[in-house]
N, C-alpha and C positions, 0 to 999 in steps of 0.2 A: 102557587106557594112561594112564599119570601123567608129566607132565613134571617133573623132578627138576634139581635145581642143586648141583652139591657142589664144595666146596674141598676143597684137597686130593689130585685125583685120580690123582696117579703113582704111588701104593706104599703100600702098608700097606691100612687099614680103606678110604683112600677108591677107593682101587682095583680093593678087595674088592665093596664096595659099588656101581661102576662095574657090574664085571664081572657080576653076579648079576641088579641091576635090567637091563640089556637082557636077561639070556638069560629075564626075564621078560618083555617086551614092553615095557617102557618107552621114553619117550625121554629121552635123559640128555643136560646140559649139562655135561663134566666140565671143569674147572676148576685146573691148576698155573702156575707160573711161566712155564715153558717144556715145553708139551707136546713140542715136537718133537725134544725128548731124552728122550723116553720113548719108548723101540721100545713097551714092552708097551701103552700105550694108542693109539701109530697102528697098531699091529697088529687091537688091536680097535675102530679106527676104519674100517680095513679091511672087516672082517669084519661091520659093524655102518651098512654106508654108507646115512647116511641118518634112523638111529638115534641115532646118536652123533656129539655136535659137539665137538668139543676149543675151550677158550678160554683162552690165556693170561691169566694172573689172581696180581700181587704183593698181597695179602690185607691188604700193612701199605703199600703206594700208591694214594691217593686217587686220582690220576690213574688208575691201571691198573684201579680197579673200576668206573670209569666206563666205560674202554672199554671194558671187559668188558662192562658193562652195554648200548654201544652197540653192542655184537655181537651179543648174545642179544635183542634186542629187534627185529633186524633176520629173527629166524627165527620168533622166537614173539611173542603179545602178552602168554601167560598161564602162570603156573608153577605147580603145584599141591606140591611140597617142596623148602626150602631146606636142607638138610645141611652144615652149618656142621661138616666135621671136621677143615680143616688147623690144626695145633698144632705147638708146643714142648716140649720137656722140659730142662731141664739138671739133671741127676741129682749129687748128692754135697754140694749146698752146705748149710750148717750156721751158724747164728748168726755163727760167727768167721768163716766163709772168703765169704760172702753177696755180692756187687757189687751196686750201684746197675743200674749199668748191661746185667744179665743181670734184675733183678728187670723194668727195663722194657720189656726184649724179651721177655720173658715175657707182661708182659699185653699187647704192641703187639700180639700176632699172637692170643693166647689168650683175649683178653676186647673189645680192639676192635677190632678187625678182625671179627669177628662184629657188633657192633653195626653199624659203619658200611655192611656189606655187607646186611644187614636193611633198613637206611634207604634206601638204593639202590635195593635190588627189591622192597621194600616194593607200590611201584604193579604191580608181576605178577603177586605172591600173592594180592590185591585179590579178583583176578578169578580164582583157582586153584576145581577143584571140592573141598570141603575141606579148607583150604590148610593146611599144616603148616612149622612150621619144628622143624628138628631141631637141637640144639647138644650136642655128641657132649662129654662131658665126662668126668668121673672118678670112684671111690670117693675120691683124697686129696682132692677137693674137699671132700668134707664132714667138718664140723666133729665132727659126733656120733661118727665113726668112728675120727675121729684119734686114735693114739696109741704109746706108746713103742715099740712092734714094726714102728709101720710108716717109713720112709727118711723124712727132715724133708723135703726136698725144698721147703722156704717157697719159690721162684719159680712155680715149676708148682703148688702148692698153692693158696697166693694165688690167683694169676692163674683157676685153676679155678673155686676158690667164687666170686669175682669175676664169673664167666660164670654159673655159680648162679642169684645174683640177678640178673643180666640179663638171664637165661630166664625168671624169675617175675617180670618187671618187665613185659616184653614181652608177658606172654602176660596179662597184668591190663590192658594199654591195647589191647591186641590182639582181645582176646576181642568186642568187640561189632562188629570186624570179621569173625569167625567165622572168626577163624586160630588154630589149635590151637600153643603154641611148649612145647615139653617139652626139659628137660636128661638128658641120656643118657652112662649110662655103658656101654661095653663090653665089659667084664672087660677082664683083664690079656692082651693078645693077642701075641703073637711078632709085631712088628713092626721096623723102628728104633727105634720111640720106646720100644715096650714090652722090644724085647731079644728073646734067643733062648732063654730059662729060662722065658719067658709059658705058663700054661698053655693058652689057648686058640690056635688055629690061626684067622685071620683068615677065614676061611670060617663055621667056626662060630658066632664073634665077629655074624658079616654075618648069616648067617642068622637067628638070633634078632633081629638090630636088626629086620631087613624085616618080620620076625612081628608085635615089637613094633607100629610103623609102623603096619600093614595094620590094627590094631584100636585105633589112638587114635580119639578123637572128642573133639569141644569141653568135653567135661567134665574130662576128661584135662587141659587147659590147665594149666600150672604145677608140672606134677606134676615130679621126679626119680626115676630111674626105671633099673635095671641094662636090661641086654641079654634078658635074662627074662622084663622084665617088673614084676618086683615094687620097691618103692620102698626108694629109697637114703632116710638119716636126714639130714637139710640139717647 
């Protein structure tokens, strides 16, 4: 059994990922705004009693990852993965149509809000048995890949590779702590954020991450990496 932290956890990959890791034996700290408007995760809070802790958690309020933080510290002392997958998309924007103000809610939630939550439970992973942190990212992140066939999308792009090097930043001051932090993409999944034309079904998506996962080690640190396994070009 691994104790697990994820953002994100009402809908999409994080929920995916919620739902997988218990029916594995884990125990999961799953982590959204307001769990208690999510039937599907008190349902499998239900189902999971004991297993599974719901923590209200705003990802872009200082205050609220604290509390968060002095919630989960009151059940465990020690977390062995942090799963960094709640995100944004705003899909269509284009040099002309761009805002300031969507470019910076882009990275509040997509590039700090990871960092700050890192620094948070930083002292958890400390003490994790092979502590991993995971920063669930993208193919538009990377720069090698980009280009004219794929949607400009500069907020979510930015913001992603932005999370890039904050995963290989981390995982270079990290490492002689013997915390594994890897950037992850998960293919293109039918999600919200992904839409309903995604080729993969969030299952799939989950399944390969957890594979992924199960066979990182500290040498891995720094890496980019699809759902697969194999490495994305930064």
């Amino acid at each position: 059994m691994r104790r697990y932290l994820i953002t994100g956890s009402n809908r999409g990959i994080g929920f995916e990922l919620t739902r997988q890791l218990l029916a594995q034996g884990h125990q999961v700290f799953a982590t959204c705004r307001t769990p208690t408007q999510s039937d599907a995760l008190q349902q499998l809070a239900t189902q999971h009693n004991g297993q599974l802790m719901l923590i209200p958690l705003d990802v872009t309020n200082p205050a609220s990852i604290a509390e968060a933080h002095t919630i989960l510290s009151k059940q465990t002392d020690v977390l062995d993965v942090l799963i960094n997958n709640a995100g944004v998309l705003n899909d269509g924007d284009s040099i002309e149509t761009i805002q300031a103000e969507v470019m910076m809610g882009n990275f509040a939630i997509n590039t700090i809000a990871p960092a700050m939550i890192v620094q948070r439970f930083l002292g958890l992973l400390k003490y994790g048995s092979h502590p991993l942190i995971v920063n669930l990212s993208s193919s538009f992140a990377s720069i090698g890949l980009k280009s004219e066939e794929m949607p400009f999308r500069y907020s979510y792009s930015t913001s992603k590779a932005a999370l890039n090097m904050l995963s290989k930043t981390l995982a270079i001051e990290l490492k002689p702590l013997g915390i594994t932090v890897v950037a992850l993409h998960p293919g293109w999944v039918r999600t919200d954020l992904g839409g309903p034309d995604a080729r993969l079904a969030p299952s799939e998506s989950v399944e390969g991450i957890l594979q992924v996962i199960e066979k990182l080690s500290l040498d891995d640190s720094g890496t980019y990496l699809t759902w697969r396994g194999s490495e994305v070009p930064w």
